[in-house]
C-alpha positions as CSV (number, residue, x, y, z in Angstrom):
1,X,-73.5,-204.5,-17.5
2,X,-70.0,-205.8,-18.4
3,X,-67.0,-204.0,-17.4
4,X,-64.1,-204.9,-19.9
5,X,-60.6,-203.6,-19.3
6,X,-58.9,-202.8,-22.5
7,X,-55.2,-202.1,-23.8
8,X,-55.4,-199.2,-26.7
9,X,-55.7,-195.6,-27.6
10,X,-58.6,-193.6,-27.0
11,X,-58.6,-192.4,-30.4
12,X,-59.1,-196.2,-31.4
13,X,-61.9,-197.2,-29.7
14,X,-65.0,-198.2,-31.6
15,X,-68.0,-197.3,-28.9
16,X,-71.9,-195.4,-29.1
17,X,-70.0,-193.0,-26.5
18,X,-66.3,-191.7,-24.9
19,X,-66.2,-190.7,-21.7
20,X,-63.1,-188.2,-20.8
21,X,-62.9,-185.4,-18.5
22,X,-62.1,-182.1,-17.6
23,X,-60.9,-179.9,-14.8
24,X,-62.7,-176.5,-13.7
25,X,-61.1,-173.1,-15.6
26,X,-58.9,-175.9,-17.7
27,X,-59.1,-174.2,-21.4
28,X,-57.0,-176.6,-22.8
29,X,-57.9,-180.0,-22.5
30,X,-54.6,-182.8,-21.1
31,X,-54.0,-186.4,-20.9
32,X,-56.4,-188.6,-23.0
33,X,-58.9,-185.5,-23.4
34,X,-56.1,-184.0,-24.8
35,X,-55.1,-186.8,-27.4
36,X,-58.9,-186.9,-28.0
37,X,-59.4,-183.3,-28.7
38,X,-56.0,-183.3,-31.3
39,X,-57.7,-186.3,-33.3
40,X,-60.7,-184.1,-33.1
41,X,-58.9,-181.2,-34.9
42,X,-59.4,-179.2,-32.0
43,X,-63.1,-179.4,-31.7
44,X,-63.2,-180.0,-27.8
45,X,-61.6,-176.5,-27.1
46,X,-63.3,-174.7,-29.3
47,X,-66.7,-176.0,-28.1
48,X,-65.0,-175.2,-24.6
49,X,-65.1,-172.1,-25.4
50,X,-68.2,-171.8,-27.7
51,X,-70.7,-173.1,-24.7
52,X,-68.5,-171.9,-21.8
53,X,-68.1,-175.1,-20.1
54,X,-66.2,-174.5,-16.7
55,X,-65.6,-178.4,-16.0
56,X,-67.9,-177.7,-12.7
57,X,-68.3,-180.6,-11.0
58,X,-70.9,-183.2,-12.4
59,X,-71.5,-181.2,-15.7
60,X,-71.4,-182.6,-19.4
61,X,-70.5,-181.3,-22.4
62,X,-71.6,-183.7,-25.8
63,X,-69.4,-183.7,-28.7
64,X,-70.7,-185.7,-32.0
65,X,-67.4,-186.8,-33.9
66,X,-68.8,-186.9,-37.3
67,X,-66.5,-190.4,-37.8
68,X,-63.2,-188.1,-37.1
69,X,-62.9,-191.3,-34.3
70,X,-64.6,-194.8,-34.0
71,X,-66.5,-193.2,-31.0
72,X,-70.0,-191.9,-32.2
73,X,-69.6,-189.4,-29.9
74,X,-67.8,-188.2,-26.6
75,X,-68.8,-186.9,-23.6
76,X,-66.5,-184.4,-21.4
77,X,-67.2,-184.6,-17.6
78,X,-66.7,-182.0,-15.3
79,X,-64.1,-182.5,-12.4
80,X,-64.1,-179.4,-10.9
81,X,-61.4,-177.4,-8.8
82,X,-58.2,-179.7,-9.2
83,X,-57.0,-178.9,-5.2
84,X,-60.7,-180.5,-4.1
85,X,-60.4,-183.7,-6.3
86,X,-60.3,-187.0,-4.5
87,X,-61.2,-190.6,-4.8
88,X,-65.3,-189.8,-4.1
89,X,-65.4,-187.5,-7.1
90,X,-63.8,-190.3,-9.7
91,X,-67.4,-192.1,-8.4
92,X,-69.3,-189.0,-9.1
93,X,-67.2,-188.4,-12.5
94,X,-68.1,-192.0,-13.7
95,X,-71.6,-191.7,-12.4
96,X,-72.4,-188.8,-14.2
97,X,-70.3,-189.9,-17.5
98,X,-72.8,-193.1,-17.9
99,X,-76.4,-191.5,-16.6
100,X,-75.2,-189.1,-19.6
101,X,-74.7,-192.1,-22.2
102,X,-77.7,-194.0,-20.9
103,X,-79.7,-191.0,-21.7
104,X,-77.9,-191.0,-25.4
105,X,-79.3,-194.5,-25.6
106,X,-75.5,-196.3,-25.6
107,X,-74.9,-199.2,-26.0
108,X,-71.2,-199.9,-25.9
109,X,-69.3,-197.3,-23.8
110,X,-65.9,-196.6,-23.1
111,X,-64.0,-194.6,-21.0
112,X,-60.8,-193.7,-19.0
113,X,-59.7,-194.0,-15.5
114,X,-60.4,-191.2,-14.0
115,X,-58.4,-189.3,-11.4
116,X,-55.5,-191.6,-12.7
117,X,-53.4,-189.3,-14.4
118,X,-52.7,-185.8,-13.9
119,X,-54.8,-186.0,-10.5
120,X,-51.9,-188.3,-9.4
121,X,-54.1,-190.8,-7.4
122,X,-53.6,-194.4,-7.0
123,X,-54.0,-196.1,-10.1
124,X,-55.9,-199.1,-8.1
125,X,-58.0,-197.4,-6.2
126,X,-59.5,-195.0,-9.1
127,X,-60.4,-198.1,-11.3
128,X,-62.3,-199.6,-8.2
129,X,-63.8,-196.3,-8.1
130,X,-64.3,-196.1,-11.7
131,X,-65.9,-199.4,-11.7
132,X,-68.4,-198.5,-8.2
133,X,-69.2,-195.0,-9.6
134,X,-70.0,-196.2,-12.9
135,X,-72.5,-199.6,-11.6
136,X,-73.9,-197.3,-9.1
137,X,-74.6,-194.4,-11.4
138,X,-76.3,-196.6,-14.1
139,X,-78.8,-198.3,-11.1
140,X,-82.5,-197.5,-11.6
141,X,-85.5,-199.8,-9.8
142,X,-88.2,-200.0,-13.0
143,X,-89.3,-203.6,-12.7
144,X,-93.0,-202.6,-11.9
145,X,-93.2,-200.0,-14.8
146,X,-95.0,-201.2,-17.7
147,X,-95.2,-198.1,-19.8
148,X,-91.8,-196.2,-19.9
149,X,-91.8,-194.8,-23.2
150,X,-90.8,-191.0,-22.0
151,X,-87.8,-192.6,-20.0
152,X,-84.1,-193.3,-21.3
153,X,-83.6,-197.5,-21.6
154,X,-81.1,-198.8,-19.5
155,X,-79.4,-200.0,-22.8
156,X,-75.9,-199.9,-22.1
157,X,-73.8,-203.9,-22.5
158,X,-70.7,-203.2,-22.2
159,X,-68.2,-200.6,-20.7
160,X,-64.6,-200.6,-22.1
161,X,-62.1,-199.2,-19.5
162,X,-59.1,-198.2,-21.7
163,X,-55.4,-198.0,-20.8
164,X,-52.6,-197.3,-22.8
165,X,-50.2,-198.5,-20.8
166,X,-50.1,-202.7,-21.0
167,X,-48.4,-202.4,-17.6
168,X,-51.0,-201.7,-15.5
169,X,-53.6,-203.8,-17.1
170,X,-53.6,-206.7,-14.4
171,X,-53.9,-204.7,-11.2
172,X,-56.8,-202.5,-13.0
173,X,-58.2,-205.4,-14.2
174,X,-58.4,-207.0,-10.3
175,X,-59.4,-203.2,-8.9
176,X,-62.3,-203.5,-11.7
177,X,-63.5,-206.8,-10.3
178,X,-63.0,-205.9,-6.8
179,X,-65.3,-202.2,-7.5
180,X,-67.8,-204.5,-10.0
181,X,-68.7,-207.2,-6.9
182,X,-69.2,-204.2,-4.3
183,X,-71.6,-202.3,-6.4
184,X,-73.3,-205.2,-7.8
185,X,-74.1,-206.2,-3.7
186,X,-74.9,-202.6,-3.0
187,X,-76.8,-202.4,-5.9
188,X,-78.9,-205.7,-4.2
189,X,-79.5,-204.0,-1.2
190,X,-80.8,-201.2,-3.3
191,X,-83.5,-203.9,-5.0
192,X,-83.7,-205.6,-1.7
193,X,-84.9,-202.0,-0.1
194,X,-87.4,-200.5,-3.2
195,X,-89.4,-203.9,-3.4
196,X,-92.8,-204.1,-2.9
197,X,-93.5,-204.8,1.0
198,X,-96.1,-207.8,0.1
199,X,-92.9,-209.6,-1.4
200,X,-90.1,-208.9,1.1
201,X,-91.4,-210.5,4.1
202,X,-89.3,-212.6,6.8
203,X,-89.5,-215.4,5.1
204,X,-88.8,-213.6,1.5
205,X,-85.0,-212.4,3.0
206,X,-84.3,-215.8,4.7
207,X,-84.6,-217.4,1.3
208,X,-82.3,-215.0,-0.4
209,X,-79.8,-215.5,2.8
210,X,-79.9,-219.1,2.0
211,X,-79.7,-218.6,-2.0
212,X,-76.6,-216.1,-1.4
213,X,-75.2,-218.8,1.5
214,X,-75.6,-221.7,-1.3
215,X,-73.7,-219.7,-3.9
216,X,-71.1,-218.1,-2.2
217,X,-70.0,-221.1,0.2
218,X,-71.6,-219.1,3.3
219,X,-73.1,-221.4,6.3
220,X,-76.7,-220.2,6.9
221,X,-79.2,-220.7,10.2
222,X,-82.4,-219.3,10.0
223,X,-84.7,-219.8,13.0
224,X,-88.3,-219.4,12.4
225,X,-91.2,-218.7,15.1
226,X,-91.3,-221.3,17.7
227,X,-87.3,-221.2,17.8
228,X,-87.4,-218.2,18.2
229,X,-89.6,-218.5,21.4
230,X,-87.1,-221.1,22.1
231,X,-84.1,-219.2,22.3
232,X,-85.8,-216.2,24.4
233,X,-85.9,-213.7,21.6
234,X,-88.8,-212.2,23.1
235,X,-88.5,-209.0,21.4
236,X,-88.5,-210.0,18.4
237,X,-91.1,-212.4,19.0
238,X,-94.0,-209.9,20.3
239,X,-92.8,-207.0,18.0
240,X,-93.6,-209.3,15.1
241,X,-97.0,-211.1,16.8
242,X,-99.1,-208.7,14.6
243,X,-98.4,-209.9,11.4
244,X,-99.5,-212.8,9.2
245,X,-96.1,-213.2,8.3
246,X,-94.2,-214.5,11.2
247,X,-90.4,-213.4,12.0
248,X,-87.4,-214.9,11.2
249,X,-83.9,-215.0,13.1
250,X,-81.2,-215.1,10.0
251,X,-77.8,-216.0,11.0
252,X,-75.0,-216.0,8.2
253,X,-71.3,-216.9,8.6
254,X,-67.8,-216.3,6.5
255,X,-65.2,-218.1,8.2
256,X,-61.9,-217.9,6.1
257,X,-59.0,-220.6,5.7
258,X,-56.6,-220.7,8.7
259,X,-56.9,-218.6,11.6
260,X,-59.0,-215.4,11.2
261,X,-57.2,-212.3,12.0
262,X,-60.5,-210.6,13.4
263,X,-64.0,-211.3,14.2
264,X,-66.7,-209.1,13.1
265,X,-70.4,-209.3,13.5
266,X,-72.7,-207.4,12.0
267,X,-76.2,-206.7,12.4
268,X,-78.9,-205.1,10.6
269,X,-82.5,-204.2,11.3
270,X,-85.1,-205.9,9.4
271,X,-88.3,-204.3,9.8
272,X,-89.6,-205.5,6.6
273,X,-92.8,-202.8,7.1
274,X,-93.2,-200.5,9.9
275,X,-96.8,-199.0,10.5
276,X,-95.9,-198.1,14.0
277,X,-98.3,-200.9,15.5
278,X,-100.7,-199.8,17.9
279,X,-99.0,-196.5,18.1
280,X,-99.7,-196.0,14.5
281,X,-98.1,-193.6,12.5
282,X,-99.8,-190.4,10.4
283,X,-99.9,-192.0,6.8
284,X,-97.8,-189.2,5.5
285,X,-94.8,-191.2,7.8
286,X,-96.0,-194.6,7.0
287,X,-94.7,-193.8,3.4
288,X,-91.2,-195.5,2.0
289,X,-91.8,-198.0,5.6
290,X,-90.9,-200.5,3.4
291,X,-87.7,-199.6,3.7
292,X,-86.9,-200.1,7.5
293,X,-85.3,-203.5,6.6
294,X,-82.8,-201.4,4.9
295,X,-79.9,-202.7,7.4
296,X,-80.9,-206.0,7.3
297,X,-80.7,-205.9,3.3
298,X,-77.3,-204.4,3.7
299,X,-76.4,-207.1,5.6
300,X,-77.4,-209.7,2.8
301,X,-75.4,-207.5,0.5
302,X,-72.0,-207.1,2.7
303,X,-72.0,-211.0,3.5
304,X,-72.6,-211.6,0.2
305,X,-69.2,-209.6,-1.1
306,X,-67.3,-210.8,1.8
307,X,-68.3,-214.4,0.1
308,X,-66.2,-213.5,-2.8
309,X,-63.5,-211.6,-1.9
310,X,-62.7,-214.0,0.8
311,X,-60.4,-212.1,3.0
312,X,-58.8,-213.2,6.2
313,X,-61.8,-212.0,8.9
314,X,-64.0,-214.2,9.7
315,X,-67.6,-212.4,9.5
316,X,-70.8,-213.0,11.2
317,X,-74.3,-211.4,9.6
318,X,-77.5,-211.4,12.0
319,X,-80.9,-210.2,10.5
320,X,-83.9,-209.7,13.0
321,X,-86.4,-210.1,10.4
322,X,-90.5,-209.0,11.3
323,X,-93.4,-206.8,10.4
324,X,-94.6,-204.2,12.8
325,X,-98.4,-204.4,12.1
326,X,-102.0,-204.3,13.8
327,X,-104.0,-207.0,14.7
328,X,-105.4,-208.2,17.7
329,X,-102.5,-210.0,18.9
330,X,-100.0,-207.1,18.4
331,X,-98.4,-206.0,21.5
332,X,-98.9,-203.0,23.1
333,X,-98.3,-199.8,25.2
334,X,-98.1,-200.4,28.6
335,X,-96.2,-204.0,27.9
336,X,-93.8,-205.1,29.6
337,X,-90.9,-207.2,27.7
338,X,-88.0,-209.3,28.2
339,X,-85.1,-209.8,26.4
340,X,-82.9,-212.1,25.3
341,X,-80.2,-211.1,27.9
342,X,-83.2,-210.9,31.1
343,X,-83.5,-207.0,30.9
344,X,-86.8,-206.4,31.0
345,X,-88.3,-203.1,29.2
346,X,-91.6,-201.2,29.3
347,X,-93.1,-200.3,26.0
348,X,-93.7,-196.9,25.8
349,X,-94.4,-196.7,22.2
350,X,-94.9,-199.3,19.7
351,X,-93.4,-197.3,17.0
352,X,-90.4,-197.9,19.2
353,X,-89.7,-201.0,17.9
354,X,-86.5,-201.9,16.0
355,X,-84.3,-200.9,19.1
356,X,-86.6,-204.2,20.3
357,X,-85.9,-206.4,17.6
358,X,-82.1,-205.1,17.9
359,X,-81.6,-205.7,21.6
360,X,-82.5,-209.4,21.3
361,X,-79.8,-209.8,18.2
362,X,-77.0,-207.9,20.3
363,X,-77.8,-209.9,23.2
364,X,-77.1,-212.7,21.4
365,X,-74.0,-211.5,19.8
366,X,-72.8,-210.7,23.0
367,X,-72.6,-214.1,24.0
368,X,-70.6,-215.1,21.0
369,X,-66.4,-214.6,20.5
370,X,-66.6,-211.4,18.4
371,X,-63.8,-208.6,18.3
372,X,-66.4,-206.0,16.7
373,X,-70.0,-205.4,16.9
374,X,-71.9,-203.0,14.6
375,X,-75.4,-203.1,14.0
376,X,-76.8,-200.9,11.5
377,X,-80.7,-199.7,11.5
378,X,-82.6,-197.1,10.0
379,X,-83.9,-196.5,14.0
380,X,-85.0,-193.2,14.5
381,X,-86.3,-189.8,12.7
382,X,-84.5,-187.7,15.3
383,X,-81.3,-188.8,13.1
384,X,-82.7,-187.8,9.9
385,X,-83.4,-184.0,11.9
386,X,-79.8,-183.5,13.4
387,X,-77.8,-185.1,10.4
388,X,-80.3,-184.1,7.5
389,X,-79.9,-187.1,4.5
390,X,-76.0,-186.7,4.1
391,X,-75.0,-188.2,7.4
392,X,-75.3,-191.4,9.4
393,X,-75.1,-191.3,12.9
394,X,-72.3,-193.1,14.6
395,X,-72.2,-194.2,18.4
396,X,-70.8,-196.8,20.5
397,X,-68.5,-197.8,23.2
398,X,-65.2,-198.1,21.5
399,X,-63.6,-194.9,20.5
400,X,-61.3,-196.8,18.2
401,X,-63.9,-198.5,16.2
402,X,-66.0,-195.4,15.6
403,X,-62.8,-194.0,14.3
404,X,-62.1,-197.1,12.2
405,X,-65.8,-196.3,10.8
406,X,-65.6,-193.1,10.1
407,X,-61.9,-193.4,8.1
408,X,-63.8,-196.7,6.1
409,X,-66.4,-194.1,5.0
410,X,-64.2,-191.1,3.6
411,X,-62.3,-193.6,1.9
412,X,-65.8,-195.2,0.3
413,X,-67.2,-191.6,0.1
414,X,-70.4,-192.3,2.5
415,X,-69.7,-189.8,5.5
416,X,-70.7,-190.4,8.9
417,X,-71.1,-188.6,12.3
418,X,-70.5,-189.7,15.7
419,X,-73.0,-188.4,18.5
420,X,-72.1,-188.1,22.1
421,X,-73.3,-191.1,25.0
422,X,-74.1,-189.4,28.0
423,X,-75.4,-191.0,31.0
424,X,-77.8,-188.1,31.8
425,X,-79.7,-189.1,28.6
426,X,-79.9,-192.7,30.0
427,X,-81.9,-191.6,33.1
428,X,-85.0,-190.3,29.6
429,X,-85.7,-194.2,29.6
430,X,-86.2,-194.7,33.4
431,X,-89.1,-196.6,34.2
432,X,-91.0,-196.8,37.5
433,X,-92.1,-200.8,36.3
434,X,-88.8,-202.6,34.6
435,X,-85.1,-201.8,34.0
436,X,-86.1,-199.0,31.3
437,X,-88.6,-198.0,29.1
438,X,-88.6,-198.2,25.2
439,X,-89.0,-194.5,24.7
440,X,-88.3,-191.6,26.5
441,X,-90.0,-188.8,24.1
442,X,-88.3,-186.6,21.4
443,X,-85.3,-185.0,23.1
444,X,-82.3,-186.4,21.6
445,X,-83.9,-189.7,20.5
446,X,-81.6,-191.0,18.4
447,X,-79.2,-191.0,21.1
448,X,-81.7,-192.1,23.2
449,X,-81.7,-195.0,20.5
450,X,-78.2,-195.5,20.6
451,X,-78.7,-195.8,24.7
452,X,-80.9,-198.3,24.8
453,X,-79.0,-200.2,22.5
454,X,-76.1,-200.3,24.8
455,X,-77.7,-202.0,27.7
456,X,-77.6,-205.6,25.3
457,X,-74.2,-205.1,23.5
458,X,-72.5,-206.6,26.5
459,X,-68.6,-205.6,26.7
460,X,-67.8,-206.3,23.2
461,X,-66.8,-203.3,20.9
462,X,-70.0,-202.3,19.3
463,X,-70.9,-199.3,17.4
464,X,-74.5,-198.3,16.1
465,X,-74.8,-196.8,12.7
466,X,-78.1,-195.0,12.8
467,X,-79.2,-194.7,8.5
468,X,-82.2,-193.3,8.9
469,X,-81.5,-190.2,6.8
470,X,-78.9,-192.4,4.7
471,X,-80.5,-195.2,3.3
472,X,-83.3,-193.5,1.1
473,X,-83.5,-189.9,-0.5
474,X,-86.2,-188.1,-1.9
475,X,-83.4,-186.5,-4.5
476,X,-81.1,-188.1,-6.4
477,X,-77.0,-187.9,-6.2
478,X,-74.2,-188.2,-8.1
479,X,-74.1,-192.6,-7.9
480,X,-76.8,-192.6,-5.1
481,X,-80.6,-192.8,-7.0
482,X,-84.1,-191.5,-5.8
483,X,-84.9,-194.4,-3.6
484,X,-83.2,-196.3,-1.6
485,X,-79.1,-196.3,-1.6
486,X,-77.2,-198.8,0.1
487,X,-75.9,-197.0,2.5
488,X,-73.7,-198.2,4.4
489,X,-72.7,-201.4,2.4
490,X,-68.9,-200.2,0.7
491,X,-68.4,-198.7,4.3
492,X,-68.5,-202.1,6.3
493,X,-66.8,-204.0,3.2
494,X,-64.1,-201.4,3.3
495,X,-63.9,-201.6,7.3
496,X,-63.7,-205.3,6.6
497,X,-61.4,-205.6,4.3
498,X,-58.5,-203.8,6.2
499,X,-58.8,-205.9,9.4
């Protein structure tokens, strides 16, 4: 989809469909709705009226010109209550403006920025969002259908972003570009996530780390089997013994020109199937396992905007890449491991395993120069129970950088939650055999998970982001789809970005 910005009135614009907008209890329509509804003789307030449309949040109202206007036809999105309207809903307004025109069949679209005007937000930041909501909104995964008849096409070429004022055309135009190459990434985590599991294998996402490397002038390592017995990733290396496909150790690196003003690392888990090994799940939970390489795909996709934007941090992306499968060489309960860093661990549960598979990556982060550490997994059910599907957990060691997190997310409109580290939950994964066990039951797991974690992040800043409940929904909203969501990809880039 191309996103055009264009000088000109609204009331000008040849296009299939106009997106405007409307605020709740707002009878008569302002700004470019208002010029709109004049050239319309009026036809937007009185269908106002006619169907009741309060402008709630997310709703639509369809409005056939009948060649009054070069648009075939406009489409009024609801805003809601003025006092509660911030950046997150001009995503959600653009969102629901083009899921409306792709099911009108569209092709050419146009439509304003919203939260631009009488909102009085920052001109920049609404056309990024604009541009986000508006990619993210018009995402669906239907590569594998071959009948879709009953389904709206994804039709729509071209969206026209229209401003009247010629001023402010360049810095929309770079705010467009900047939302376009976050939400095109995200939108590739979101592919990387709802693929098949016999295609994304270890070896599948080290070859798409080394195509996004190639392209985006990124140096790539990838470290395959015996290195990784090599480098004492044993974790890694046992966790992934029971598949045919063997794991992979993906490194990827931004370093910009000059001195960078911060080092960041970031690493994501990538389980590319979890059946729980020996201790194997109930199919009913074996469902959507496909996706526990979600935070390694997010990775893929935040090293892969950092490539373009090129800011001034230099940015380190680790992907502990394996299958968690039966065979008769899978390890087992009763184990006992050691990890990158010596700390040896007792396996207590095989289903236990991307804390493993973590633990080696942060050890060897820990060794490296970084500022920042943050490692983001889908890691444990217990998260998706306290936090339900809206938030993801948030621990770590450094107050600051969990704050830094957290302000990154309201601004990108993914919303997080920090849980408490306590040393009393430490003593759940005491072991009689080796420094700790791998599981310490269901109390508070995924702060248990967060606590294990923190025995290999050494004394670098380092927070966990726990996605469990984040980075696939059974529902769809506003810009996030049924499936897998790229959560939290515009987080880190945003975190990122104001180092």
């Amino acid at each position: 989809m191309e996103l055009i910005v264009e000088h000109g009135d609204l009331t000008q614009v040849a296009c299939d469909v106009l997106i405007v907008n409307l605020f709740a209890e707002v009878t008569a329509p302002g700004g470019g709705t208002g010029a709109v509804d004049q050239a319309l003789g009026g036809w937007i307030t009185s269908l106002i009226a006619q169907d009741g449309f309060k402008g709630k949040l997310n709703t639509t109202l369809d409005i056939p010109t009948f060649g009054r206007i070069p648009a075939k036809r406009v489409v009024v999105v609801g805003l809601g209550a003025k006092a509660e309207f911030t950046l997150d809903r001009v995503r959600q307004a653009a969102a629901t403006g083009i899921k409306r025109a792709k099911a009108l069949k569209a092709e050419t679209v146009a439509t304003i920025v919203h939260g631009a005007g009488t909102a009085g937000l920052p001109a920049g930041a609404c056309a990024q969002a604009v541009a986000e909501g508006t990619l993210l909104g018009a995402y669906e995964f239907t590569k594998y259908k071959t009948n879709a008849v009953d389904e709206p096409k994804s039709t729509i070429a071209r969206v026209l972003i229209v401003e009247q004022d010629a001023k402010k055309l360049p810095s929309m135009a770079t705010s467009i570009a900047r939302g376009h190459i976050i939400a095109d990434s995200a939108n590739l985590a979101r592919d990387l996530a709802n693929e098949p599991p016999e295609k994304v294998t270890p070896a599948f996402l080290a070859d798409t780390a080394q195509k996004i490397a190639a392209q985006y002038g990124l140096r790539c390592e990838v470290w395959d089997e015996e290195q990784i017995v090599t480098e004492r990733m044993n974790c890694l290396h046992m966790v992934g013994r029971g598949s045919a496909h063997p794991p992979r150790f993906i490194r990827l690196d931004y370093l910009p020109d000059g001195v960078p003003t911060h080092r960041i690392c970031i690493i994501g888990k990538g389980l590319c199937y979890d059946s729980g090994g020996l201790s194997l799940k109930p199919s009913e939970f074996m469902r959507h396992m496909k996706t526990d390489m979600s935070g390694g795909a997010d990775v893929l996709a935040v090293m892969r905007i950092i490539g373009q934007l090129k800011p001034s941090v230099a940015v380190t992306g680790l992907i502990p890449a394996c299958e968690n499968l039966v065979n008769g060489n899978s390890y087992k309960v009763d184990d006992i491991l050691v990890a990158r860093n010596g700390k040896t661990i007792e396996i207590d549960n095989t289903d236990a395993e991307g804390r493993l598979v973590l633990a080696d990556a942060l050890s060897y982060a820990a060794e490296q120069s970084f500022d920042a550490i943050i490692d983001i997994a889908t890691l444990t059910g217990g998260c998706v129970i306290a936090l339900a599907h809206i938030w993801t957990g948030v621990m770590g060691t450094d107050q600051a950088l969990i704050d830094s997190i957290i302000a990154a997310g309201v601004q990108s409109g993914e919303k997080f939650w920090a849980l408490p580290f306590d040393d009393e939950v430490r003593t759940m994964l005491d072991s009689d055999l080796a420094d700790m066990k791998n599981s310490g039951g269901r109390e508070g797991s995924a702060i248990q998970g967060g606590i294990f974690l923190k025995e290999f992040a050494g004394e670098t800043p380092w927070v966990h982001l726990d996605i469990a409940g984040t980075s696939f929904l059974d529902k769809p909203r506003a810009y996030e789809p049924k499936g897998a969501t790229g959560v939290p990809v515009r987080t880190l880039v945003e975190y990122i970005l104001t180092r």
